[in-house]
MIFIVO-404282 format. One record per residue (C-alpha): residue number from 1; x, y, z. Coordinates in nm, 2 decimals, padded with zeros to 4 digits. Example, Ala and Ser with C-alpha at 12.3 -4.5 7.8 and 13.67 -1.06 7.14 Angstrom:
2
k|xx|yy|zz
1|01.23|-00.45|00.78
2|01.37|-00.11|00.71
% end
This chain:
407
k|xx|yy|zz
1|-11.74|22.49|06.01
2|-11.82|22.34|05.68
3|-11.94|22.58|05.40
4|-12.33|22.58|05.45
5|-12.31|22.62|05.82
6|-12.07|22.91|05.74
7|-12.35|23.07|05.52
8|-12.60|22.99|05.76
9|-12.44|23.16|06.10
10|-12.37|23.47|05.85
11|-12.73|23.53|05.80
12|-12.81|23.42|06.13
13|-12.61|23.67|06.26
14|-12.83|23.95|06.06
15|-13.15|23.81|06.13
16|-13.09|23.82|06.44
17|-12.97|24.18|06.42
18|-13.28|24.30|06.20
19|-13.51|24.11|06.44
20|-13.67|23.93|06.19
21|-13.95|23.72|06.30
22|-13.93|23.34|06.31
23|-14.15|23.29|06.00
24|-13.97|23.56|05.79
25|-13.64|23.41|05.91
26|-13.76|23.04|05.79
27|-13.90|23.15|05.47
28|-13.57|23.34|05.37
29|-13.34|23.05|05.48
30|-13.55|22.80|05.24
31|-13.46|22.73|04.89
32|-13.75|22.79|04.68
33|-13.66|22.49|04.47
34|-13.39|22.24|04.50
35|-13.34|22.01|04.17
36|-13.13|21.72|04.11
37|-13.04|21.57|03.81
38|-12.90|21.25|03.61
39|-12.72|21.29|03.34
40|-12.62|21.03|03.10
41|-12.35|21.11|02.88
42|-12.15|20.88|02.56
43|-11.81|20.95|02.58
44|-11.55|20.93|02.31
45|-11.43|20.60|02.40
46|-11.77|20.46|02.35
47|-11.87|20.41|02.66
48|-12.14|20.58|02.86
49|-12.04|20.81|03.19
50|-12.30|20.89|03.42
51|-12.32|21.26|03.64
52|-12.51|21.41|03.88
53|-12.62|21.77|03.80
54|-12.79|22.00|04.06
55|-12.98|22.35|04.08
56|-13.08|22.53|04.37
57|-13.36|22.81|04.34
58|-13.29|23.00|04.68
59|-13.50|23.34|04.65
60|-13.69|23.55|04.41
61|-13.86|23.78|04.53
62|-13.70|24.08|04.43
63|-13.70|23.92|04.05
64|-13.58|23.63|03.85
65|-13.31|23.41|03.99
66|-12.95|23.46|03.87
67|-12.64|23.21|03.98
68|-12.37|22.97|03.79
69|-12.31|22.65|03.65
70|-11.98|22.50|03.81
71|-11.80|22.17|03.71
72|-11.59|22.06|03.97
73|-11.52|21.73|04.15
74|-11.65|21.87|04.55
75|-11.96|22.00|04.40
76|-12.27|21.82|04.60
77|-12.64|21.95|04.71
78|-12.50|22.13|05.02
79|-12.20|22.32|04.80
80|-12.50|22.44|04.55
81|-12.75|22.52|04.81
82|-12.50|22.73|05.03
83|-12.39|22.95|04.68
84|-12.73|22.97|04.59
85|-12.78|23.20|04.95
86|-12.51|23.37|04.90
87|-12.63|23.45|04.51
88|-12.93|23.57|04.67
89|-12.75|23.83|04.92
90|-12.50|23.96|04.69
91|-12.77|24.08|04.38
92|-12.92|24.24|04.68
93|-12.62|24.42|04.83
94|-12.52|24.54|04.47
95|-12.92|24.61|04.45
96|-12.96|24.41|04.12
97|-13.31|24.31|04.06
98|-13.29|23.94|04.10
99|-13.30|23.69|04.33
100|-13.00|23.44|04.40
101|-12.94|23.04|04.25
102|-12.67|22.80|04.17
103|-12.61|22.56|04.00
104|-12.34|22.26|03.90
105|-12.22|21.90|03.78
106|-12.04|21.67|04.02
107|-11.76|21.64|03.74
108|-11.36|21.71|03.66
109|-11.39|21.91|03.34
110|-11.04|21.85|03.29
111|-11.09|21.50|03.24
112|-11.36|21.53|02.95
113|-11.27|21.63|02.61
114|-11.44|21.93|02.45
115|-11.70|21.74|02.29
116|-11.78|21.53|02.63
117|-11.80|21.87|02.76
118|-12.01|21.98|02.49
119|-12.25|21.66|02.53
120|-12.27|21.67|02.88
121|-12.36|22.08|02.90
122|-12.65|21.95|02.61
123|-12.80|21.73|02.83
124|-12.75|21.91|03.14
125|-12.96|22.17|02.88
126|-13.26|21.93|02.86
127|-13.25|21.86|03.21
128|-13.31|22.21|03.31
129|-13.48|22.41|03.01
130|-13.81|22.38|03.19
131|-13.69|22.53|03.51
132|-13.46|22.79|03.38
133|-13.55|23.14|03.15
134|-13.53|23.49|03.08
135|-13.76|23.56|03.34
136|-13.71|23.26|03.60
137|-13.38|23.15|03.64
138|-13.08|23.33|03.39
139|-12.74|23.13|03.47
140|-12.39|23.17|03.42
141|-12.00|23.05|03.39
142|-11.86|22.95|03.68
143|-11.55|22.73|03.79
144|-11.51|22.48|03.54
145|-11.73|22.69|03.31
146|-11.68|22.94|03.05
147|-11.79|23.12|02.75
148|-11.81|22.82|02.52
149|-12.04|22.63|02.81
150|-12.26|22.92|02.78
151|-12.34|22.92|02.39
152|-12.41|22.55|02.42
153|-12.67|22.62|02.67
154|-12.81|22.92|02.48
155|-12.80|22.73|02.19
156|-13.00|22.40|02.34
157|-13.21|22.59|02.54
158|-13.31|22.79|02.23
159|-13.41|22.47|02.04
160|-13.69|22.46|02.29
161|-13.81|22.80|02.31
162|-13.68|22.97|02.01
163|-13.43|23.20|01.99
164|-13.35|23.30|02.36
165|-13.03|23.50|02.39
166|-13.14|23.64|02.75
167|-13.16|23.31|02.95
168|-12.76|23.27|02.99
169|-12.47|23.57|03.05
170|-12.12|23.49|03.00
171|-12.19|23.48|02.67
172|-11.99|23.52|02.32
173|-12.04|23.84|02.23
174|-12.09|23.67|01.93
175|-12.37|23.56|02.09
176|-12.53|23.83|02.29
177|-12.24|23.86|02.56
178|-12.18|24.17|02.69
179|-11.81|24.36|02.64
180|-11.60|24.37|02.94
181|-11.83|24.05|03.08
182|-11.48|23.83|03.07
183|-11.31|24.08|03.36
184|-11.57|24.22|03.52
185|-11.55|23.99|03.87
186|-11.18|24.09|03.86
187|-11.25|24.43|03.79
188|-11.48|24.44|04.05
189|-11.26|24.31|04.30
190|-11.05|24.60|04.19
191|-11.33|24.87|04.28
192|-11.37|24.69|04.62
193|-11.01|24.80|04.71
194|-11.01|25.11|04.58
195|-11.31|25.21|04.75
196|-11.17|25.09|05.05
197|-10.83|25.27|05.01
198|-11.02|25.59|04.91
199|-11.15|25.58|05.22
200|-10.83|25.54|05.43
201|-10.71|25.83|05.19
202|-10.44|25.58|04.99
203|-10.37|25.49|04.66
204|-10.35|25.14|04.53
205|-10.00|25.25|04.35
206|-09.73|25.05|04.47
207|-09.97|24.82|04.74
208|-09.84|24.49|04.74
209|-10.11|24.20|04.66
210|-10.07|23.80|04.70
211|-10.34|23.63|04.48
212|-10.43|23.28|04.54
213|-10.58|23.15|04.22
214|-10.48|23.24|03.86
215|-10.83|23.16|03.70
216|-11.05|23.43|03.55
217|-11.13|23.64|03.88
218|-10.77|23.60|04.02
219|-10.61|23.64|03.68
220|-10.81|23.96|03.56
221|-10.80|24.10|03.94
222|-10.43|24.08|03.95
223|-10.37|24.24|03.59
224|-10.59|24.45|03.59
225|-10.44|24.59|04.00
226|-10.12|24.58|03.84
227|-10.20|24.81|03.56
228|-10.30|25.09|03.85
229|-09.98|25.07|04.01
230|-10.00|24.81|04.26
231|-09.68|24.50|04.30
232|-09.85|24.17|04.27
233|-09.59|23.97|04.50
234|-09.74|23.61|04.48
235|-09.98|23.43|04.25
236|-10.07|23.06|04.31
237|-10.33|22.79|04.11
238|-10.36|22.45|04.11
239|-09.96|22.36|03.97
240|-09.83|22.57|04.29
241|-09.75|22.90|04.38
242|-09.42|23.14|04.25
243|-09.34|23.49|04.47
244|-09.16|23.78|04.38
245|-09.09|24.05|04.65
246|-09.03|24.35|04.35
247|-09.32|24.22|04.23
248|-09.42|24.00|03.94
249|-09.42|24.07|03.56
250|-09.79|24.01|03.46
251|-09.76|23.98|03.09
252|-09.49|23.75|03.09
253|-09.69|23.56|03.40
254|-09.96|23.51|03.18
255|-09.81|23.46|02.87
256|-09.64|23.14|03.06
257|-09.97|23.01|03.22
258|-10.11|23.03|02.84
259|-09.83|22.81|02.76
260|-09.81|22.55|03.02
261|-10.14|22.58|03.16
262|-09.98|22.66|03.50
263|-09.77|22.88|03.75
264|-09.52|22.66|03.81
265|-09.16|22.69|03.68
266|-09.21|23.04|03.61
267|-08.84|23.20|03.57
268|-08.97|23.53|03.69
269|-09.03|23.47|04.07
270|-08.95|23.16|04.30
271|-09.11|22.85|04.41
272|-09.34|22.93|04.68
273|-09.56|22.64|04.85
274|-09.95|22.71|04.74
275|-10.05|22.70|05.09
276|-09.77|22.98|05.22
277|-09.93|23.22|04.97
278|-10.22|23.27|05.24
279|-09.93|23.40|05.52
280|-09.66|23.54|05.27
281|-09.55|23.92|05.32
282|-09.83|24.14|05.14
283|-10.07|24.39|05.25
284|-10.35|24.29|05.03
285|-10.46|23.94|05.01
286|-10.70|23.82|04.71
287|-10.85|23.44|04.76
288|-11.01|23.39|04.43
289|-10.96|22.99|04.43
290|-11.20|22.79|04.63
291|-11.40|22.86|04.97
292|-11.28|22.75|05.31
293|-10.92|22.85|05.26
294|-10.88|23.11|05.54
295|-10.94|22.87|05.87
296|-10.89|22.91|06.22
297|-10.54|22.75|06.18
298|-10.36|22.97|05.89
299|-10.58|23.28|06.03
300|-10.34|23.39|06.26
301|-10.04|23.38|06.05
302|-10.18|23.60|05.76
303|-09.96|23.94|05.70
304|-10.18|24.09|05.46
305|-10.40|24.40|05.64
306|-10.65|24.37|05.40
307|-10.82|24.09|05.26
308|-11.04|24.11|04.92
309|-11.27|23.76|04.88
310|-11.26|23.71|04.49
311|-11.40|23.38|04.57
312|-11.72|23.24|04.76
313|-11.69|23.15|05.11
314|-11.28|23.15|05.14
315|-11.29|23.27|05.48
316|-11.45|23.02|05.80
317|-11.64|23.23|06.08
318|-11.34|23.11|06.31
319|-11.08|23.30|06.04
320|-11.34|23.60|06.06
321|-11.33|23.61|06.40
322|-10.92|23.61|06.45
323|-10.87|23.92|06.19
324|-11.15|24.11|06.37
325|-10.98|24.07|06.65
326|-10.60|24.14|06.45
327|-10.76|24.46|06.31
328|-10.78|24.28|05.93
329|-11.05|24.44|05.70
330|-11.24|24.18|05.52
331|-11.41|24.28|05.19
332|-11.65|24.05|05.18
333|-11.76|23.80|04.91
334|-12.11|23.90|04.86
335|-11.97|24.26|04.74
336|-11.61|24.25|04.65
337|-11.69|23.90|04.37
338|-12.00|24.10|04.30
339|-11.84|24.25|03.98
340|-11.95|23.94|03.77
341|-12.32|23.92|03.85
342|-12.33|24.33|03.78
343|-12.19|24.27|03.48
344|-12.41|23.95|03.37
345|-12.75|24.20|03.45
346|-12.56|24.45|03.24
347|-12.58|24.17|02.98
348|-12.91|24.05|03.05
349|-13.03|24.45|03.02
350|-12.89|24.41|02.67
351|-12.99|24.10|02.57
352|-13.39|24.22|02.66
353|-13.30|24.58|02.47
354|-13.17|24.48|02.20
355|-12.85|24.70|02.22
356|-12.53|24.63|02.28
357|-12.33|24.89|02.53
358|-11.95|24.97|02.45
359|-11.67|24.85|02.69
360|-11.62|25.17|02.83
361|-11.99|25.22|02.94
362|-11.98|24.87|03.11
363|-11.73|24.97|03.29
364|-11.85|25.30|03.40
365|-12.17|25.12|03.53
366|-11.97|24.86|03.75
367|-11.78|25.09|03.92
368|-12.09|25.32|03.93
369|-12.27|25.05|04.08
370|-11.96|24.87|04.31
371|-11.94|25.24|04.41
372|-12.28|25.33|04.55
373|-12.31|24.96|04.69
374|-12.00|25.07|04.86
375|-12.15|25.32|05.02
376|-12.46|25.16|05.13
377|-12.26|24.90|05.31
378|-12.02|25.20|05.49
379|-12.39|25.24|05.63
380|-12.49|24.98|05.74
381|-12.17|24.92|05.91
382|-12.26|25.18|06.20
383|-12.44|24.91|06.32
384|-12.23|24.61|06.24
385|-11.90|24.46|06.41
386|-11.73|24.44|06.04
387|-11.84|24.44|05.69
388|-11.94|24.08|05.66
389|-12.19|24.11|05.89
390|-12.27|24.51|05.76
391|-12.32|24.30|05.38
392|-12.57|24.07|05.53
393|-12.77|24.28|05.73
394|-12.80|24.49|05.44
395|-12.86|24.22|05.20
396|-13.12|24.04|05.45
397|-13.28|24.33|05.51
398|-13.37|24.43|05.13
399|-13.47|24.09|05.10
400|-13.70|24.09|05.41
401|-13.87|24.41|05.25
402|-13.93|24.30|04.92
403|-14.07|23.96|05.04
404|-14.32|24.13|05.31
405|-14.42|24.37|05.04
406|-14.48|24.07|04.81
407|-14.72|23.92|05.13
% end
């Protein structure tokens, strides 16, 4: 099942279970706006490259849209349309006031130099300054994106409309961005499990965690588990994968991938394949790389017990429906990545005030807020088969409210 079918039988599933009407169903399952872009950029050799830049304006009915800018080579119209739901769902199960989007270039950043990159995020800027604001649309990094992306785009944007520091998070702090911003999906994705162990009356000191991706969720989320106790056994990115059973040494592990821009030929664990990280011996399992990773054939080979999404969409409905049956707990996407977009309203909050909060109080409000969004869903999951479906019926059904309300 491709990615926007996936995201469309999850909240079909809810609907169904909230009973929404047909209409309401329909008018929460259409992107409010769905943009496309060229964008013509010079290179450094001289000659002129051409992209294709999208945005997708799924919902805002319980406030301004928030989602990221992604540069990757798979990103297309159905890719942005089926983040922008998911945006949508997960402000409402952390019960941010905001409504979801996405956005992205069809591009490999890794192929443009910085000031390619630079040109292209300008024009990709002017593109989109008139559909994009404080009070519209407020984006943010993404894959392929970072801090540096976003002070172009504060900085073009802001050519148009004056000085506009709250239309973008992920931010400099130079530049508005919020302290502890950089961590906070990873850190979320450590609240997730915590909360979950909590419950099972367990500590996350000596758990051991695989983590598939070594970008800025997977990297954080593993250091930052580490660091509480737990033995990160496996850590895989794009270069490959390297596995340690007595666990992994984290500062050296990154100190390498700062080095040589990759996993591979660490001297501190061996060579693992990147797929076998998925069904290597662990208990907690973090996907933080792309979606569609977990599938109905690898599904029933996974050892870990518990599975924390770091990214979007890494697990099919056919995957879902083999650990429900194996007795795996899924932390979904839409709350365990939600760390980042809590974080980037943290920053927005901020940005509108004035006021910059220390690192310590941004991280007391995420877990404060992971924590009682952790409870809500522990709700609505009397009434749910597992907490995927429990995420979206609680999502759907703020949603539902605040758009019948708005009738």
């Amino acid at each position: 099942m491709k990615f926007i079918e996936a995201s469309k039988h999850y909240f079909d599933q809810a609907a169904k279970a909230l009973d929404l009407g047909e209409r309401l169903k329909r008018q929460l399952s259409t992107p409010q706006r769905e943009i496309k872009v060229e964008l013509t950029v010079p290179l450094d050799s001289g000659e002129i490259a051409t992209f294709v830049g999208y945005r997708v304006q799924h919902d805002s009915s319980r406030g301004p849209m928030k989602g990221g800018i992604r540069y990757h080579p798979c990103v297309d119209e159905d890719e942005v349309t089926a983040l922008a739901s998911l945006m949508t769902w997960k402000t409402a199960v952390v019960d941010l006031p905001y409504g979801g989007a996405k956005g992205g270039v069809n591009c490999d950043p890794r192929q443009l130099s910085q000031n390619e990159l630079q040109r292209l995020t300008r024009v990709l800027t002017d593109r989109m300054q008139d559909v994009i604001g404080p009070y519209r649309d407020i984006p943010a990094p993404d894959m392929g994106t970072n801090a540096q992306t976003m002070a172009w785009i504060v900085d073009q944007y802001s050519n148009y409309h004056g000085w506009s520091p709250a239309v973008i998070t992920g931010k400099p702090v130079e530049l508005g961005g919020s302290l502890g911003r950089e961590a906070a999906t990873g850190r979320g994705c450590l609240y997730a499990l915590e909360a979950l162990l909590a419950d099972q009356r367990r500590s996350i000191e000596g758990i051991t965690v695989a983590v598939q991706g070594f970008g800025n969720v997977g990297s954080w989320a593993a250091r930052l588990m580490a660091e509480q106790g737990a033995r990160i056994v496996a850590v895989s990115d794009v270069t490959g994968a390297t596995y340690n059973a007595d666990g992994l040494d984290m500062a050296a592990l990154v100190e390498h991938v700062q080095k040589t821009r990759g996993v591979i030929n660490f001297k501190g664990g061996e060579v693992l394949k990147a797929e076998e990280i998925l069904t290597c011996p662990c208990e907690v399992l973090v996907p933080a790389a792309l979606e569609e990773q977990l599938t109905e054939v690898n599904a029933k080979d996974v050892q870990a017990k518990i599975i924390v999404e770091g990214a979007n969409g890494p697990t099919t409905p056919e995957a879902d429906e083999t650990f429900r049956r194996r007795g795996i707990t899924v932390i979904p996407d839409i709350f365990a990545n939600a760390g980042g977009v809590t974080v980037s309203y943290f920053e927005w909050v901020q940005n509108i005030q004035q006021y910059r909060w220390s690192e310590e109080r941004v991280n007391q409000e995420l877990r404060a807020r992971m924590t009682q969004a952790w409870a809500d869903l522990k709700g609505a999951a009397k009434n749910a088969r597992d907490l995927r479906e429990a995420a979206f019926m609680l999502a759907v059904s703020r949603v539902a409210k605040a758009t019948l309300l708005r009738s």
